[in-house]
Structure formats: C-alpha cells, structure tokens
ROFIRO-102130 format. One record per residue (C-alpha): residue number from 1; residue in three letters; x negated, y, z negated. Coordinates in steps of 0.02 Angstrom, whole numbers. Each point is the difference from the previous one (the first is absolute). Example, Ala and Ser with C-alpha at 12.3 -4.5 7.8 and 13.67 -1.06 7.14 Angstrom:
ROFIRO-102130
<1,ala,<-615,-225,-390>>
<2,ser,<-69,172,33>>
END
This chain:
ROFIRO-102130
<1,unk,<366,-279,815>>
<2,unk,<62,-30,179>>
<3,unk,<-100,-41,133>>
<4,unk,<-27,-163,107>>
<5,unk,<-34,-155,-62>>
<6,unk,<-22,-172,126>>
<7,unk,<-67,-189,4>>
<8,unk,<-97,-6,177>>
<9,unk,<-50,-207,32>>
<10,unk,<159,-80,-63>>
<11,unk,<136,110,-4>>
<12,unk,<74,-49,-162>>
<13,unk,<160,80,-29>>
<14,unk,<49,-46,-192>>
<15,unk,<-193,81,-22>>
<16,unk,<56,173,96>>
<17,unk,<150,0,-101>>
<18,unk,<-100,13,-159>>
<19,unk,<-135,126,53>>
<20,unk,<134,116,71>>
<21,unk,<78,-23,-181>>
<22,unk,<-128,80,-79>>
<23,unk,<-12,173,116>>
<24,unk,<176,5,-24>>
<25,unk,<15,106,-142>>
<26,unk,<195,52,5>>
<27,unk,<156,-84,82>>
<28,unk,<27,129,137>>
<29,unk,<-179,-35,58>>
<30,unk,<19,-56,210>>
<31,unk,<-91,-145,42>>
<32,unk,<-46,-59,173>>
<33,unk,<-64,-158,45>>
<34,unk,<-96,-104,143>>
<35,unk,<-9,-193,-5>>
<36,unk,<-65,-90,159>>
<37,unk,<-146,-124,10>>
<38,unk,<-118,20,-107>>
<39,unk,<59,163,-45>>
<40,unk,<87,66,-135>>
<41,unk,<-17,193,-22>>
<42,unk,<129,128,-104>>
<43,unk,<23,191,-32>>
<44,unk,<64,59,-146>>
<45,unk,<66,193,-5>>
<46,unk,<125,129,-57>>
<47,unk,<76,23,198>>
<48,unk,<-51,203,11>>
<49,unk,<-174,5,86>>
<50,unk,<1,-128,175>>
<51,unk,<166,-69,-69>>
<52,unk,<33,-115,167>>
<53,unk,<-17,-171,-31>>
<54,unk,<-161,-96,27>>
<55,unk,<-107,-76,69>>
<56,unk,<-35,106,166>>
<57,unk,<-40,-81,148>>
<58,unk,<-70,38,155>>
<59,unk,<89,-1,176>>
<60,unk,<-24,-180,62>>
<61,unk,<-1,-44,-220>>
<62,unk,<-170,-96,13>>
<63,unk,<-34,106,-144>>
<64,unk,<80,84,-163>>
<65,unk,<-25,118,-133>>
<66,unk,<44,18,-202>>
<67,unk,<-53,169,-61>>
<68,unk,<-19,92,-170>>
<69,unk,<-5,179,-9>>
<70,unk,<-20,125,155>>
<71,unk,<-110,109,104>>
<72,unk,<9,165,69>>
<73,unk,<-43,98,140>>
<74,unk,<2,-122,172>>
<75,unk,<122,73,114>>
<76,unk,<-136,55,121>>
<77,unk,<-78,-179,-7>>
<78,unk,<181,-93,20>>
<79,unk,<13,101,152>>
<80,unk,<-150,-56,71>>
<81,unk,<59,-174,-37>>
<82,unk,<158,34,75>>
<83,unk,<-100,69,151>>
<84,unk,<-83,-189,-5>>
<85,unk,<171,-100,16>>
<86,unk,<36,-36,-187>>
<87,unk,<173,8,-21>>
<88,unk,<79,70,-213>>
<89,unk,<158,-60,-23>>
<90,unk,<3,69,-196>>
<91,unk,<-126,125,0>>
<92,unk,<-52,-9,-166>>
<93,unk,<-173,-17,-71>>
<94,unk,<-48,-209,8>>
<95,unk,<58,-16,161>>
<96,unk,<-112,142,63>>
<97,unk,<-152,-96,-112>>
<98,unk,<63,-158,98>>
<99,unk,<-14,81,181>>
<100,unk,<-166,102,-30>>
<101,unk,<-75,-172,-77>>
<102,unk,<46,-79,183>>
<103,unk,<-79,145,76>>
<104,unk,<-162,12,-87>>
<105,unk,<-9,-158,-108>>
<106,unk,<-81,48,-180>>
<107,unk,<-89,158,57>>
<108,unk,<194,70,-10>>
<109,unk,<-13,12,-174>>
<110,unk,<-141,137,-10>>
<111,unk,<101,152,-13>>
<112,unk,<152,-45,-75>>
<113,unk,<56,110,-123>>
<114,unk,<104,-64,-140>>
<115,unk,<21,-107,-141>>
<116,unk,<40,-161,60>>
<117,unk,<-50,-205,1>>
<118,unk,<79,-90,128>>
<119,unk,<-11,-186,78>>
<120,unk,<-6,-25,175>>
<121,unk,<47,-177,74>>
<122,unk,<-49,-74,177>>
<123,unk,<124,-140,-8>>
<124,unk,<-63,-107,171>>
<125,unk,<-182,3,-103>>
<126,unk,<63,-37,-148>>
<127,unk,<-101,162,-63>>
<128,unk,<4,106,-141>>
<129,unk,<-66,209,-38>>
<130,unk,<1,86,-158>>
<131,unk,<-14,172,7>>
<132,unk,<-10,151,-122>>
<133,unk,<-35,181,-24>>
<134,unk,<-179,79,-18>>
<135,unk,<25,28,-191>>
<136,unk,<78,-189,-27>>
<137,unk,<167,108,-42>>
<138,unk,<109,-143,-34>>
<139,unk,<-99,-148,-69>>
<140,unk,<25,-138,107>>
<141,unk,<-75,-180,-102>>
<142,unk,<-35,-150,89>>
<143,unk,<-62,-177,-33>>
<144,unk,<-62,-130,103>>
<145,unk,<51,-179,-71>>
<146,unk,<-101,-155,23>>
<147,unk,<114,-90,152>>
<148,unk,<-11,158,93>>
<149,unk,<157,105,-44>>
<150,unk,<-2,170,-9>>
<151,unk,<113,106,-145>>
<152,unk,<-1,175,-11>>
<153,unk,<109,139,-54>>
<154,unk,<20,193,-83>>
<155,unk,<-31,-89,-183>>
<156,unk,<-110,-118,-82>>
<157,unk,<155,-93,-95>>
<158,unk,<74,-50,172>>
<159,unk,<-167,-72,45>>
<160,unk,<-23,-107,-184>>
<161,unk,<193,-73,48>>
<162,unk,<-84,-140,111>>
<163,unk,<-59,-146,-108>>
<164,unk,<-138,-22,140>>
<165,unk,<-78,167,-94>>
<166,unk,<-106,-59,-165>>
<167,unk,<15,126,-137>>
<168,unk,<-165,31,-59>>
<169,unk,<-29,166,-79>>
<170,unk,<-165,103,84>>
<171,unk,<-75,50,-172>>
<172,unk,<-105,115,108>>
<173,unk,<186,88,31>>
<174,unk,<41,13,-185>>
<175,unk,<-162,67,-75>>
<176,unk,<15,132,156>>
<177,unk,<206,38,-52>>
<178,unk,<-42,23,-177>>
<179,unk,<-150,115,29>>
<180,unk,<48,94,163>>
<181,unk,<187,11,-32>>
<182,unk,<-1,-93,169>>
<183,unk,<-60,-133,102>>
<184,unk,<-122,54,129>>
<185,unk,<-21,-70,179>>
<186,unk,<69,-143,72>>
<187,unk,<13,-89,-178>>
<188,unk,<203,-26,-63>>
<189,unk,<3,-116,-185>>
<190,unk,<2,-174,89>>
<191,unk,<-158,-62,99>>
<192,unk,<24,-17,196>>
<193,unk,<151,104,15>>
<194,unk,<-81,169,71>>
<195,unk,<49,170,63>>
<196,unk,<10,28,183>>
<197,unk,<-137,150,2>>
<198,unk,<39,175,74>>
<199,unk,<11,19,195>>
<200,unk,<-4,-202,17>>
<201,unk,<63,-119,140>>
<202,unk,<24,-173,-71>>
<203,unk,<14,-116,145>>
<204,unk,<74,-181,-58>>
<205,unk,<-18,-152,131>>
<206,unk,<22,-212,-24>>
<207,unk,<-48,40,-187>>
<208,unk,<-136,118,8>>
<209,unk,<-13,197,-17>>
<210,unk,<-140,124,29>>
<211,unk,<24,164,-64>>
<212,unk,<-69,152,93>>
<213,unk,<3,201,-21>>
<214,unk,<77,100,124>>
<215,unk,<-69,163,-74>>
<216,unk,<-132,19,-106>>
<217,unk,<-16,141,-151>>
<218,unk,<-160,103,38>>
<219,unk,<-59,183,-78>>
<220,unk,<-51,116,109>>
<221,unk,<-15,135,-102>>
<222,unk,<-40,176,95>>
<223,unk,<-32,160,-35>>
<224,unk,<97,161,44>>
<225,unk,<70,153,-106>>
<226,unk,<115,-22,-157>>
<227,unk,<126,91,109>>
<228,unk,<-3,-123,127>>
<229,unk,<18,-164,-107>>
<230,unk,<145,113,-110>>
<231,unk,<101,42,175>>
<232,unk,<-26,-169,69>>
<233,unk,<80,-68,-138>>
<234,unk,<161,112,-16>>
<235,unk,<45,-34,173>>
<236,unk,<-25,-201,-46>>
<237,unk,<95,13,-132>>
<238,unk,<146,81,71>>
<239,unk,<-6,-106,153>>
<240,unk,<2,-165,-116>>
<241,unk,<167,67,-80>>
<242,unk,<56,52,169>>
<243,unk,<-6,-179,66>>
<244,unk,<79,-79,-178>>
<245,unk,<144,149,11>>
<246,unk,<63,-84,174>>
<247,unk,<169,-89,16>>
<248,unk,<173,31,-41>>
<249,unk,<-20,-55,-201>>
<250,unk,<19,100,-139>>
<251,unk,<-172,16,-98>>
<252,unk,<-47,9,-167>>
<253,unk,<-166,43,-74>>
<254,unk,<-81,-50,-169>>
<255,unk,<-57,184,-70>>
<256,unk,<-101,42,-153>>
<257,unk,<-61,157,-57>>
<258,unk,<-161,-57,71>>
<259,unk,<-98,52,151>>
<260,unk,<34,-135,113>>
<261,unk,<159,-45,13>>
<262,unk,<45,194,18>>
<263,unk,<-115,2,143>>
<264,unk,<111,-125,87>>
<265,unk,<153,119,-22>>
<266,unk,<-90,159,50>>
<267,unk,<-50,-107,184>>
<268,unk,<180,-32,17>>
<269,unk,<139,119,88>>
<270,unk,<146,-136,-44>>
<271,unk,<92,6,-149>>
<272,unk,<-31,-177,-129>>
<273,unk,<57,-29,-151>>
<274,unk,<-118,6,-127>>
<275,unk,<-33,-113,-157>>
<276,unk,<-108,30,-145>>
<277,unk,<0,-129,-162>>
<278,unk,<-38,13,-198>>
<279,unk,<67,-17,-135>>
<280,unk,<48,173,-24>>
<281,unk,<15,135,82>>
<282,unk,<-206,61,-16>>
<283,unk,<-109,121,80>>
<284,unk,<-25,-122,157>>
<285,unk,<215,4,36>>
<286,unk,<8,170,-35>>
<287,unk,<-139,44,89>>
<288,unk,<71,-134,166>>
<289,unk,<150,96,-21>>
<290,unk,<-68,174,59>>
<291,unk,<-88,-81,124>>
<292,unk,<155,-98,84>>
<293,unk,<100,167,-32>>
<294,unk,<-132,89,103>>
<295,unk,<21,-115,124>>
<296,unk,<180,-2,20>>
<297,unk,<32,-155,-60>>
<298,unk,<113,-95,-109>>
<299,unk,<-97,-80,-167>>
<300,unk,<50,-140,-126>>
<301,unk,<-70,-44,-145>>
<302,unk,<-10,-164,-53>>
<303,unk,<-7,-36,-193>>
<304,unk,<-80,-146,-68>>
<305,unk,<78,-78,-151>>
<306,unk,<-102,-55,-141>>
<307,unk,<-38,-187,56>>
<308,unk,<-4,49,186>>
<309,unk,<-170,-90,20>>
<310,unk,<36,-164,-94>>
<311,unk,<154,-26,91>>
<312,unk,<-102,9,156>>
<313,unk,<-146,-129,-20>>
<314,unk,<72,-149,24>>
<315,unk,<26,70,200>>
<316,unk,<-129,123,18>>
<317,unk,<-111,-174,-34>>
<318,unk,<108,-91,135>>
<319,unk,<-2,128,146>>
<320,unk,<-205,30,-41>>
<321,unk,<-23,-199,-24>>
<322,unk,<-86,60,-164>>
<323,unk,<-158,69,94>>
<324,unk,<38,190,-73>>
<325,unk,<63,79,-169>>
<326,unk,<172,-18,-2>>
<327,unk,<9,170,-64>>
<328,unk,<-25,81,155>>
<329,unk,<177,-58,58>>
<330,unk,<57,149,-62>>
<331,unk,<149,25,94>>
<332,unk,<113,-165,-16>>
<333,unk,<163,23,-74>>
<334,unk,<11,187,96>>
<335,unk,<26,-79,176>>
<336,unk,<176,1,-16>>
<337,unk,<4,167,-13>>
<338,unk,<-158,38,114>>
<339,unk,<118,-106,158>>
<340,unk,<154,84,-22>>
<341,unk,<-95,181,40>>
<342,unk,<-126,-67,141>>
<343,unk,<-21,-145,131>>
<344,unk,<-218,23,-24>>
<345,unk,<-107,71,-134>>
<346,unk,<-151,82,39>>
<347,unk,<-153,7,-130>>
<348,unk,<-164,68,-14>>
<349,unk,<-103,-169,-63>>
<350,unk,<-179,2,63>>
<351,unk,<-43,197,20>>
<352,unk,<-84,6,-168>>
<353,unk,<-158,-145,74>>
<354,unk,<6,64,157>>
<355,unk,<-5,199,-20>>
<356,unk,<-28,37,-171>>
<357,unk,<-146,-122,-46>>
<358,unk,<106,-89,-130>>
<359,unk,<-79,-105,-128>>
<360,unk,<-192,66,86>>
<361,unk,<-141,3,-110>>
<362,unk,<-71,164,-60>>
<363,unk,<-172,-69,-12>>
<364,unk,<-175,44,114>>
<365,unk,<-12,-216,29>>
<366,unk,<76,79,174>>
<367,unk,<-207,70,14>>
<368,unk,<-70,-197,-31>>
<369,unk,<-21,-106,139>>
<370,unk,<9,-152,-69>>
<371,unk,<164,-35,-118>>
<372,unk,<39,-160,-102>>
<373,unk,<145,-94,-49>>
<374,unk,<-14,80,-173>>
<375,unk,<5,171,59>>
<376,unk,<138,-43,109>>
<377,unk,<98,-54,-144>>
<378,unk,<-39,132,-113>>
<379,unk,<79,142,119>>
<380,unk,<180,-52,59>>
<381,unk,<148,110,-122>>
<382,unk,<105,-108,-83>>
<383,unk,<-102,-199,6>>
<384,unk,<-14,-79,-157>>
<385,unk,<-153,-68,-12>>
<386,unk,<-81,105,-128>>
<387,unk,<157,-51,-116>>
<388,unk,<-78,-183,27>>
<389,unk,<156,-114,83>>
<390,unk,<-110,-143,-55>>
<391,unk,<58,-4,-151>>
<392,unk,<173,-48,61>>
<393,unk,<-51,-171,61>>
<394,unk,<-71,-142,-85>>
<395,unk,<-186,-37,-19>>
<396,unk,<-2,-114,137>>
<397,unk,<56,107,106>>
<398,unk,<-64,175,-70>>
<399,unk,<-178,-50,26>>
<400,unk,<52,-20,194>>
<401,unk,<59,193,-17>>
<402,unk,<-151,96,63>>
<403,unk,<-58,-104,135>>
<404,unk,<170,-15,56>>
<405,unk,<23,214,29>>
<406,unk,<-185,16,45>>
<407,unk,<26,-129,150>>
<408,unk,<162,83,42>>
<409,unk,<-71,178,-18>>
<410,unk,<-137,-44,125>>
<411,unk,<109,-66,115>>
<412,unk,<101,171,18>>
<413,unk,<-172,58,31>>
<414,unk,<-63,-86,134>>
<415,unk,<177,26,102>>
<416,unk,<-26,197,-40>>
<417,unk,<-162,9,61>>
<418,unk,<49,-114,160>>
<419,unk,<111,134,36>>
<420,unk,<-106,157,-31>>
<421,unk,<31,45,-165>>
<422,unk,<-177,82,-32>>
<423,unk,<-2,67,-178>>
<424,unk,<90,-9,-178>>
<425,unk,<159,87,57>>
<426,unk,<37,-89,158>>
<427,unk,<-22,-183,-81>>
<428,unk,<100,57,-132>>
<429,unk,<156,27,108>>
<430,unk,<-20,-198,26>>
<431,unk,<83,-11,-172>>
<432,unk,<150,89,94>>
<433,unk,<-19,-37,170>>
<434,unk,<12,-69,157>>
<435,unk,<133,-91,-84>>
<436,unk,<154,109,-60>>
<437,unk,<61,-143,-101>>
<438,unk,<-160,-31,-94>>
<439,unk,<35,157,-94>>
<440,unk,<68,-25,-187>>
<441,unk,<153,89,20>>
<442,unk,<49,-61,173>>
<443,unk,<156,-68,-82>>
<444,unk,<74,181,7>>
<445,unk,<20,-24,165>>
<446,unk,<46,-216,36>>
<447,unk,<143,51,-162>>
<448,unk,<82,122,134>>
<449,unk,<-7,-115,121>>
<450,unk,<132,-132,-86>>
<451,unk,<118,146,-1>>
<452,unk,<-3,105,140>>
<453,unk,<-102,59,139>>
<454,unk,<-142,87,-30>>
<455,unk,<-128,102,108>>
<456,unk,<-169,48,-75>>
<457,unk,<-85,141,71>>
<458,unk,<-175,-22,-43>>
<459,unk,<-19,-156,89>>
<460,unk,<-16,58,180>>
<461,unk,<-132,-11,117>>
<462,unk,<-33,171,16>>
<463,unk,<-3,46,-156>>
<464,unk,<-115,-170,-32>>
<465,unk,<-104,63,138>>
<466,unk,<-44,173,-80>>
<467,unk,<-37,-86,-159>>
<468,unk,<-152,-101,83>>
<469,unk,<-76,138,68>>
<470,unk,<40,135,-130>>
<471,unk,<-176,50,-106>>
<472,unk,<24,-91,-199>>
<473,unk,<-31,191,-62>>
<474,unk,<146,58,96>>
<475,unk,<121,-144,-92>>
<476,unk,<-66,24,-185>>
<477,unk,<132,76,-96>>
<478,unk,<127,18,118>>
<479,unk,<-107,149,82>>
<480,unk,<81,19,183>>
<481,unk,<144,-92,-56>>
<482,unk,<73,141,-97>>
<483,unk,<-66,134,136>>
<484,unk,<96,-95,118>>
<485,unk,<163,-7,-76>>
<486,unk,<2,196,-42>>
<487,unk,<-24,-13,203>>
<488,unk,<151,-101,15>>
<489,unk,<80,104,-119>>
<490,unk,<-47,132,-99>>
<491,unk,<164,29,-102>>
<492,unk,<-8,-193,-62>>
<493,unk,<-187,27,-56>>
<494,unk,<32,162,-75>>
<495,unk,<115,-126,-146>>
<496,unk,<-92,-58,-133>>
<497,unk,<-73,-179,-4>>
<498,unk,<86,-78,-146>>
<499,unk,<-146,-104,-39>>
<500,unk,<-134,153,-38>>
<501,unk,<143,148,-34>>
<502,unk,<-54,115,139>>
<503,unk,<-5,21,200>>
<504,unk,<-129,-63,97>>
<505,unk,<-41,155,56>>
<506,unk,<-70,58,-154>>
<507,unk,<-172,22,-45>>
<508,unk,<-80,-187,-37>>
<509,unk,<-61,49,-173>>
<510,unk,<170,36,-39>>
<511,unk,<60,-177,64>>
<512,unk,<-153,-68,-98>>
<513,unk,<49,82,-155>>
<514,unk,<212,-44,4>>
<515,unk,<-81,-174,32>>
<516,unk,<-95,-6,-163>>
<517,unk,<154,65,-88>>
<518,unk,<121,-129,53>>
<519,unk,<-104,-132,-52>>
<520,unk,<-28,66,-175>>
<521,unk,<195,32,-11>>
<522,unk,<33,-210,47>>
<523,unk,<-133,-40,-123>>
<524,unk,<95,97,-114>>
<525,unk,<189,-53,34>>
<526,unk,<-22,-187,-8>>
<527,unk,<208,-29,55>>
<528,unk,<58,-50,151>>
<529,unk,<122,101,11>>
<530,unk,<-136,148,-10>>
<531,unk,<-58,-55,181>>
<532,unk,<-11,131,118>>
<533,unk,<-65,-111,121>>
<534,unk,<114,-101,124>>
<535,unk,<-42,-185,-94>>
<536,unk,<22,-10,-208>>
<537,unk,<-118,-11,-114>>
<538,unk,<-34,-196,28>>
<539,unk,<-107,-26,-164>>
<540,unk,<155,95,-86>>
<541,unk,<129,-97,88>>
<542,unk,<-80,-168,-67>>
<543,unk,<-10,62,-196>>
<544,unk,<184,67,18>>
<545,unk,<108,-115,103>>
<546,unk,<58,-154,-117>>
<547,unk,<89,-89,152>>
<548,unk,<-181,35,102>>
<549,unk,<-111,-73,-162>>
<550,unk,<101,-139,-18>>
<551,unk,<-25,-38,187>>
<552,unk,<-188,-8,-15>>
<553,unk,<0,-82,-152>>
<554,unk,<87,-140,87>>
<555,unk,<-89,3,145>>
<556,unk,<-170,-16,-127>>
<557,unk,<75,-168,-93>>
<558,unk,<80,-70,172>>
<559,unk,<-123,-137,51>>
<560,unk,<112,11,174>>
<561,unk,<-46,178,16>>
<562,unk,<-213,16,-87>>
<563,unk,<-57,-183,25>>
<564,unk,<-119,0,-166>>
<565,unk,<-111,-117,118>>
<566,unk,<-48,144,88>>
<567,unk,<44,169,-117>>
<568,unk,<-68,18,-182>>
<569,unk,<157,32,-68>>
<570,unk,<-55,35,-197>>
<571,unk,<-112,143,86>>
<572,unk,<163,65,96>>
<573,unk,<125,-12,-112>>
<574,unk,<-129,97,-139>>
<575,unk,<-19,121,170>>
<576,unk,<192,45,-17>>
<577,unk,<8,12,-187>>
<578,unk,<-136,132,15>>
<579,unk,<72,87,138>>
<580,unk,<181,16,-115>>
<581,unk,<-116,41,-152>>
<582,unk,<-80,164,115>>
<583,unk,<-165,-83,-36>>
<584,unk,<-40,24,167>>
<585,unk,<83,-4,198>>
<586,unk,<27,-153,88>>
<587,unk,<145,31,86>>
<588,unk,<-80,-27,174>>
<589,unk,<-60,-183,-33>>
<590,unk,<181,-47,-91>>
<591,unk,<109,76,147>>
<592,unk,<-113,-121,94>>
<593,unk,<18,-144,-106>>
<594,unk,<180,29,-1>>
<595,unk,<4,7,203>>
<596,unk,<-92,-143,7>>
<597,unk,<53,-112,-105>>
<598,unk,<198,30,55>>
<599,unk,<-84,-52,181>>
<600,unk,<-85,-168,-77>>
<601,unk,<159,-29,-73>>
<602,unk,<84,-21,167>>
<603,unk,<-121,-34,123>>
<604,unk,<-136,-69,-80>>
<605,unk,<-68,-183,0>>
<606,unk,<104,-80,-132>>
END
C-alpha cells in the first residue's frame, strides 16, 4: 500500500527505487522523493489528502519532513505556534508536525490525533525520527543492518528488497499466522525485521536506534451511570465523523445493513455516497438501502461475480505482504467504480472490539485471579487452535507448535498486565489491541488504502479514550453502543439490523431468539449464494468454485508456494479432499494456506 519507504546511512538510490516499487500499487500512484547524504527517503500516494510535494522543511531547512496519513484538530495549537515565530508556508498537516516537533521536541507528539507515521530528519545531525499513531495505524517496518544502515518503510516487501536483509522465516510468526489468523506483536514472517509499535519514536543516529513510547496505553476504568458512558459516547462518535467529514472532497462510506457502519451515517449531516457489496442483492443491501434512503443519500450496489475472490489473491497477498487472509480484501476490482463517486471513503472497522466486546469470552475465568496461557487460548472467537494447526507442519516442526503459542501467549500477557489490564476481559483485548493492525482483518482497511483515501472513524483518540475507561460490562454485547446510536439517531436504529432481523430497540430475548434462527437457517442452506450476510459462504465458495479449487490445489503441489520442508503436505492435501468431500470444514486453514503460500512464492527465501 502507499506509505514511505527510505535507506537512512547510505542513501542508496537504485535501493529507494525498488522499495517505492513495491507501495506503488497502480501507475497513477505520485511518488516523491528525498536523496541527500546519507539519506534517501520517499512517499508514495494517490495526490488527494496533503497532495503538495514532500519533504517539508522548516524555515532556515535544517530540518524536513515525509508524512503518511493526517491529523485533525490543531488549529488552536498552530496558532500558538504562529504566536511563537514559526512561519507555514503550505499549511497542511507535516509541516505543522515539523514546526510543533521544533517547538516541543518529542513531547509534540502526545496529542496528535490521526492516523499517521511520519519521518522527521535533522539534516546538520545527520538524525533520524520515526513516528506513528497511538494504535500503530499504518504499519511502519524497520530493520537495522549489520554496517549500521537503517531501512524502513509502510511494507515489509520494501524492507526484504535490500540484500543486506537475510531471509529467515520466524517460525514463531507462522505457527502464530496459522493459529491466530494473524501475527501478533512486533513479529512480521522474517526474523529481525519488526513492527514499529503503537505511539513510538524511533530515533536513528551513526548506526544506532533506540526506540521509545511517547504515550503509553493504560486502563483506567471508572465508574459512573450507564447513561453517562452511553451519552459520552454519542457525542464521541459524532465528533470523530465530524473531524473525518472536513474538506472540500466528496465522501463515500462503506455501509452494511449492520450496526456500525449505519452509525457512521446517522453522525453525519453531509450527504456520501454509500456502498454496500455481495453477491446478490441480500438482506444486508436491501436492508443498507433503507438506511442510505433514510439518510438522503445516494446508494450503489456493488455485485460480485462468481470468482470475485480468486481473482483478488494474488494482490490482496501483495498489499497485506501475506500477514492477513486475503479474503478480507473484499473490495478490489470495485475501486473503479468506488473513485469515480468519491475522493475518501469512510468505514466503520474497529467499533465491533472497541464498543461491542467483539470476539469476548462468555465465561466466569473474568472471576479467577490468576489466568494461564491455556485459558487464554481457549477464549478468543475465531483462533484455530482447537482445530490443531500442527498438523499442517512437519514433525520437526509440529512438535515446536505448543511451546511456540504458549511463549507467545505469555508474552501478550505480561505487556497487558504492564499496562493495567486486570482481569480476563481486559487481557483479552491484547489479542485486538493496542495495535489496530494486529487484528486479523486489518486488511479491510490497508486494501482501501491502495485505492483511495480512506478515513476510519473508530480510530480516534477520543473515542480510544472512552474505551479505556469504559466498565467491560458496559462493552459486552454492544450494550451502550446500540443505546448510543438510537441517541444519534433514532430513525436509523428504529431499521432492522440485517444480521439478527429486528431493531435494536426490541426486547433482547427477541434479538436472542432471531439470532438462534439465522443460524439454524445457514446450517440449513449450505450455498453461497444463500448468504445473507455481507461475506459468502467461504466453506461453500471452496467446494463450488472450480477456478478457486484448482488454485489451492496448485498452491498444495507448488514446492515454491508449501515448502514440504516445513508443511506436511500428504496431511494438507487429504485436508482439502475432505473439505470438497463435506467431510468436514477447513476452509479457514486452506484460505490461509492459499494466502500464504502465494506470499512464499514471491517473497520468500528461495
């Protein structure tokens, strides 16, 4: 996806030109560029958000910016800078970053409120900052090498295009991808090339870094009325789409028949265009379409055809360097259409952890006061590790397997509890949070990126604020959630949520019941097509696509693709003929296979 990429302690050139090659995703991508020194430093993006050229430098140009993404919300501050003799020439977001770093060195960071990674260069010290958002927004990867030279940049393929960088796989990485649906932490699939973690100023001098928070993540839960917590949040939320509604664009928002993404419309008193996909024209588009109506606003659906997600692999793996499903790019091949209607899209990605206790386990562990990695493991929605992912590897490396997740799982421990997390539910969240792009479907929202501008509401540091001091009780099940959006809007909560049938503001038994209902009906109508839901039928999709079987069954027998040093490939391949054969589901570990193994293919160390 675009971002920044550079080579700080040589300034190679022919190097830049290759990392910015691979965040350049189409031909009308802009690409700006820095070579001085020992610097080489590049932006990649589509020209719409802080279009003018970079870097940004100061008044007297000891010093220079690149910056990905933007912030919101300073005008009082750059007055106060103005006040102090900085002079803004562009007035646009990295040059204020630039002129409040001169004024208050790495304390400026504190309060920005974005989504954003920048680099910061003192060119008479030869110096070097990394900066990035509290939620690590926009992953920013970085290696050291052994002579001293920093590389760093938006994706881990720009990093790997250095022959200073060894590839060795982190098998810690892998047993965590295949079991998690994600890699968690600072980890990425090749050993010393790390994550830059959330709220983090790298600081790069004569061949060394230190890395240092600026802000730290820390619970402080409190305790008020349920009314309070449910009108704190309304206002938050409508002041978060407030500040990503600013500017002369036209904007688009992703809508489902959901509850979240119709929250962001209700906030809003612009008109967007709104876009909901399937593959035909279900319960959640019909359902989007009374809400967008209600709204005022203009609604297209986009139709998937039938190979829709196997024409999309090969580049949902390249934009998400393989470190997500590739099926949660869902939206590539509808940008076209998505540009030609709006300049940024808008999205809800995030509410669902953050509000409505996604994924939280119903279990009374949250009454023990001592928890282990088991029990950890045992909890989380959606990991695989009951479903045994040792089996995909060979025995070498299968009998590794446990250890491997229990030392990982402890290690999200220990960070939780450094930062408060007290009981079951709060060290759970770890699995989610701080980091935004340790979640499994993060790529929902990096796929956008490589296409257009996009603005996501949830991540804001009011909003994130709330959150840390909002009671677990109060987040289970969406429970002020939903009692603040009927006080955003009542007429949008009055429509039914597509995914239980009825309006929030019914009776919960009756929500409980239409829940139990649905699923009986999906168990029952095994087709894709019979999805009500916004994603198919993925086990479905695999028995029925021949051009989508045939992919995986190549991917299984391509030694380039499943190294059969490290996968068991007669227990895979017997995996996928009894997943065909309905002798049982297994679409989850072959949609990771598949995303994997297309990433080896390219980018791993052949």
């Amino acid at each position: 996806m675009p971002g920044i990429v550079g080579v700080v302690g040589n300034g190679d050139n022919s190097l830049l030109d290759r990392m910015c090659n691979e965040i350049k995703h189409e031909n009308w991508h802009k690409v700006d560029k820095y070579i001085e020194d020992d610097f080489a430093i590049a932006r990649v993006h589509l020209g719409i958000l802080n279009p003018e050229p970079q870097p940004i430098y100061n008044e007297n140009k000891s010093m220079c910016i690149f910056m990905d993404g933007e912030i919101f919300d300073y005008e009082k501050e750059k007055e106060e800078l103005k006040q102090k003799g900085h002079k803004f020439h562009i007035n646009n977001d990295p040059e204020f970053c630039l002129h409040l770093y001169e004024e208050k060195g790495e304390k400026a960071f504190k309060e920005l409120n974005g989504s954003f990674c920048c680099a910061i260069c003192d060119l008479n010290a030869q110096e070097l900052l990394l900066v990035n958002d509290r939620f690590s927004s926009r992953p920013l990867f970085y290696y050291l090498t052994a002579e001293g030279v920093l590389l760093f940049g938006t994706k881990l393929s720009s990093i790997i295009q250095s022959p200073e960088v060894p590839r060795e796989l982190n098998m810690e990485a892998i047993f965590e991808f295949f079991t998690f649906k994600r890699i968690l932490g600072l980890k990425t699939f090749y050993k010393g090339i790390k994550v830059l973690p959330p709220a983090t100023v790298l600081h790069y001098w004569n061949g060394s870094i230190s890395v240092v928070p600026y802000w730290e993540m820390k619970y402080k839960e409190e305790r008020h009325s349920e009314k309070y917590y449910v009108d704190k949040l309304a206002k938050a939320i409508k002041k978060s789409v407030m500040r990503r509604i600013q500017g002369n664009y036209r904007f688009g928002l992703l809508l489902s028949g959901g509850l979240d993404s119709r929250t962001v419309l209700a906030a809003t008193g612009k008109k967007m265009v709104c876009f909901t996909a399937g593959d035909f024209e279900n319960r959640q588009v019909k359902i989007a379409k009374r809400i967008a109506k209600a709204k005022g606003c203009k609604h297209i659906f986009l139709k998937r055809n039938p190979d829709h997600y196997v024409n999309l692999v090969d580049k949902a793996v390249e934009i998400g360097d393989g470190m997500y499903s590739f099926a949660h790019a869902h939206n590539i091949g509808f940008f076209d259409y998505i540009r030609k209607e709006c300049d940024i899209l808008l999205h809800a990605y995030l509410f669902d952890v953050l509000f409505k206790g996604w994924g939280m386990p119903r279990t009374r562990k949250i009454f023990r006061k001592t928890i282990t990695e088991m029990d950890f493991i045992e909890a989380p929605n959606g990991n695989l590790y009951k479903r045994k992912p040792e089996q995909l590897f060979t025995h070498s490396y299968s009998i590794q397997f446990k250890n491997s997740i229990k030392k990982s799982l402890n290690e999200i421990l220990i960070y939780a509890e450094e930062k408060g997390a007290k009981d079951f539910h709060r060290e759970f969240d770890f699995f989610y949070l701080p980091f935004a792009s340790n979640d499994d479907a993060y790529l929902y929202v990096t796929h956008i990126r490589a296409y257009i501008d996009e603005r996501t509401v949830a991540l804001d540091n009011d909003l994130f604020n709330l959150y840390l001091e909002t009671p677990v009780t109060l987040r289970m099940n969406g429970r002020i959630f939903k009692k603040a959006m009927k006080k955003i809007n009542s007429r949008i909560a009055s429509i039914p949520n597509a995914n239980t049938g009825i309006s929030v503001q019914a009776p919960k038994l009756f929500e409980r019941v239409s829940v139990i209902i649905q699923y009986i009906v999906n168990k029952l109508l095994h087709h894709p097509l019979h999805a009500h839901s916004s994603w198919p039928n993925y086990a479905e999709l695999i028995r029925e696509n021949a051009k989508l079987k045939k992919f995986i069954w190549e991917t299984i027998h391509d030694e380039k693709c499943l190294n059969p040093s490290i996968f068991n490939i007669e227990e895979i391949e017997e995996m996928f003929k009894k997943h065909l054969n309905n002798k049982g589901d297994y679409d989850e570990f072959l949609l990771l296979l598949l995303t994997f193994g297309r990433w080896y293919k390219k980018y791993g160390p052949h």
